[in-house]
C-alpha positions, 0 to 999 in steps of 0.5 A, a space after each residue: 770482355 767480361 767487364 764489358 758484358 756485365 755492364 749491359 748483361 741483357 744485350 749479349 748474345 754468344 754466337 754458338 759455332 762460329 768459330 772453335 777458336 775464339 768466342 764471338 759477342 754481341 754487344 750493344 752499347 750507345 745505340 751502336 752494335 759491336 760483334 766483339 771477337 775474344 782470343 786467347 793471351 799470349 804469354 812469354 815462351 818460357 812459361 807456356 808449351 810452344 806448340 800451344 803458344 804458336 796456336 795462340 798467336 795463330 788465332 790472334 791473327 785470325 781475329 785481326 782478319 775478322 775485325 774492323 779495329 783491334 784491341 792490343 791488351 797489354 800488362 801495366 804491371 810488366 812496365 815494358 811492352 814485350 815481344 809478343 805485343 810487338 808482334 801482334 800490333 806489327 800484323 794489325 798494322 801489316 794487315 792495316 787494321 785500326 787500333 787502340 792499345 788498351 794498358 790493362 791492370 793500371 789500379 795495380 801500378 805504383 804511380 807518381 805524377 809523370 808515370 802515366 806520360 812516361 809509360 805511353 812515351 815508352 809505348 809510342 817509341 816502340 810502335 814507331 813509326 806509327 805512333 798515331 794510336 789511341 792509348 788507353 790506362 784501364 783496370 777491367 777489375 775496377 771498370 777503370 775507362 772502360 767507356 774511355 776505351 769504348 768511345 776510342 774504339 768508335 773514333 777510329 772505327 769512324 777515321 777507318 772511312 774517312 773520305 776527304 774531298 779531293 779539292 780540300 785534300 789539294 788545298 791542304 797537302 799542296 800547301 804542305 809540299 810547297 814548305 817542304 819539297 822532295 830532294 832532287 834527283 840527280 839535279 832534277 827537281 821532283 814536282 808533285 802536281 796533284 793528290 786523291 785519295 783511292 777508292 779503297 777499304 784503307 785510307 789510301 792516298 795517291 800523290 802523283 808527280 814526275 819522278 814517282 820511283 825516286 820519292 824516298 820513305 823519309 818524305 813519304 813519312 812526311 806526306 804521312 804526317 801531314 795527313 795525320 796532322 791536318 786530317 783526322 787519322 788516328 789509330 789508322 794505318 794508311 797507304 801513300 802511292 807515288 804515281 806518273 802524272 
């Protein structure tokens, strides 16, 4: 945050009294408004007051309620994504927010060629099974990608209203099943026959078939990743409904 503001100081405006527990901004940048809501760290149990820790993650979760995407900073010098971080990035992903990941202090890490690559695979394994997320290598210090971060934050922002036509959404995802069906149930074939996306503020798909109580996570992970992979969904958690055509 302090990296941020001193980049364009003049277009800050604190917000007094908005909250008690964690500090609103404005900030302008690339003609675009962001209200940026800043909380407190989270630090390992062993180290801080108990009591205190848990109001820590308190206003942390309040924060995800406020925002539209969620930046999880985590510490390039642990080498390691902690507890704490999976906690924080499984109730954004709960509360079906976007997110970027933000790996904070990397000018201080002892790099080889693969490190970067390494480190982000450690990242994506952990976050699993959703992966599709914006992972950014910064230092705040040094204003390492900071504007990297920015234009990342303004992609998902952007994949968080993503509408696609219902004729190309059929085109596109009917094609995908064809390839690869649904299993049978007790010998009786699984037909999706038509698929939209909800009116809603998640992206949010309805695929409606015969058997829709019979239609296992593995292959709505699927229907999923066919969506991330033909439509632009990053940093995006989204919803998969099985329906009664």
């Amino acid at each position: 945050l302090n990296t941020l503001i001193g980049q364009q100081r003049k277009n800050i405006t604190n917000i007094a009294g908005r909250t008690r527990d964690s500090i609103h901004t404005h900030y302008n940048l690339y003609g675009n408004e962001f209200l940026l809501i800043d909380t407190a760290g989270i630090r390992k149990k062993s180290k801080v007051n108990e009591n205190l820790e848990f109001y820590s993650v308190i206003r942390a979760i309040k924060a995800i309620d406020e925002a539209d995407v969620c930046l999880l900073v985590l510490d390039a010098t642990a080498l390691a994504v902690e507890s704490q971080d999976m906690a924080i990035f499984r109730q954004i992903e709960l509360k079906k927010k976007g997110v970027v990941i933000l790996v904070n202090k990397w000018d201080a890490v002892e790099k080889s060629t693969n490190t970067m690559k390494e480190y982000e695979e450690i990242i994506r394994d952990k976050i699993a099974p959703f992966r599709d997320v914006p992972i950014v290598f910064i230092s705040a210090i040094e204003k390492q990608r900071i504007h990297k971060a920015i234009d990342e934050i303004l992609e998902v922002y952007k994949n968080t209203q993503r509408k696609i036509p219902t004729s190309k959404l059929n085109e596109v995802m009917l094609e995908e099943i064809q390839k690869y069906q649904p299993p049978a149930y007790r010998g009786e074939y699984i037909r999706i026959k038509f698929v939209t996306q909800l009116p809603t503020r998640v992206p949010s798909f309805a695929f409606f078939c015969n058997h829709p109580d019979h239609i296992r996570q593995p292959y709505k992970n699927y229907l999923e990743n066919r969506l991330r992979e033909n439509f632009n969904f990053t940093g995006v958690p989204i919803n998969i409904f099985m329906r009664t055509k």
